[in-house]
C-alpha positions in Angstrom: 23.9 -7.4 -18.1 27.5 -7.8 -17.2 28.7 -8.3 -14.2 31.1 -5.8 -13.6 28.0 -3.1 -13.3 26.0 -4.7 -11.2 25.4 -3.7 -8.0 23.0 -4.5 -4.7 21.1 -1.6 -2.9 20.8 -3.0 0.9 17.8 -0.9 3.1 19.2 0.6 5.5 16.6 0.2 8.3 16.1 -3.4 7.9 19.6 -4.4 6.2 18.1 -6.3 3.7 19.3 -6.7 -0.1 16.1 -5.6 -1.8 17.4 -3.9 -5.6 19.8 -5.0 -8.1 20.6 -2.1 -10.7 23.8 -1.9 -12.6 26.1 2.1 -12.5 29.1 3.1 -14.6 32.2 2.8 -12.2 33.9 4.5 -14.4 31.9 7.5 -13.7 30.5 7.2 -10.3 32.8 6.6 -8.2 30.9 7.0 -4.7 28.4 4.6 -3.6 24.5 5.0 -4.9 22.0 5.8 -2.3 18.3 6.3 -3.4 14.9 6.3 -1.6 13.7 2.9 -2.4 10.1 1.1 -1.4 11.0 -2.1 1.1 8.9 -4.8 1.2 9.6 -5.8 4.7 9.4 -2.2 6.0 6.7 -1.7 3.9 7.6 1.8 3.3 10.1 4.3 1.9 13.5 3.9 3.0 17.1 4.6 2.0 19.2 2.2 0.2 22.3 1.8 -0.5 25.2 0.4 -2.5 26.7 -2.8 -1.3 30.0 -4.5 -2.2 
């Protein structure tokens, strides 16, 4: 995977880095927010795209 896609989704309650997924910049050029499962919340929160 190169490294110039990658990105981190952070959770928003907790402010933790749970996901790594990669995007097209090209393409997308605001930042990813999805409904993600946290671990430490233990539920369904928001993440999103970090620098």
């Amino acid at each position: 995977m190169s490294q110039d896609n990658l990105i981190k989704l952070e959770c928003t309650v907790c402010k933790r880095i749970n996901y790594h997924s990669k995007k097209n910049k090209k393409k997308l050029k605001n930042r990813l927010e999805e409904n993600k499962y946290c671990k430490h919340c233990k539920k369904r929160t928001p993440h999103k795209e970090t620098k």
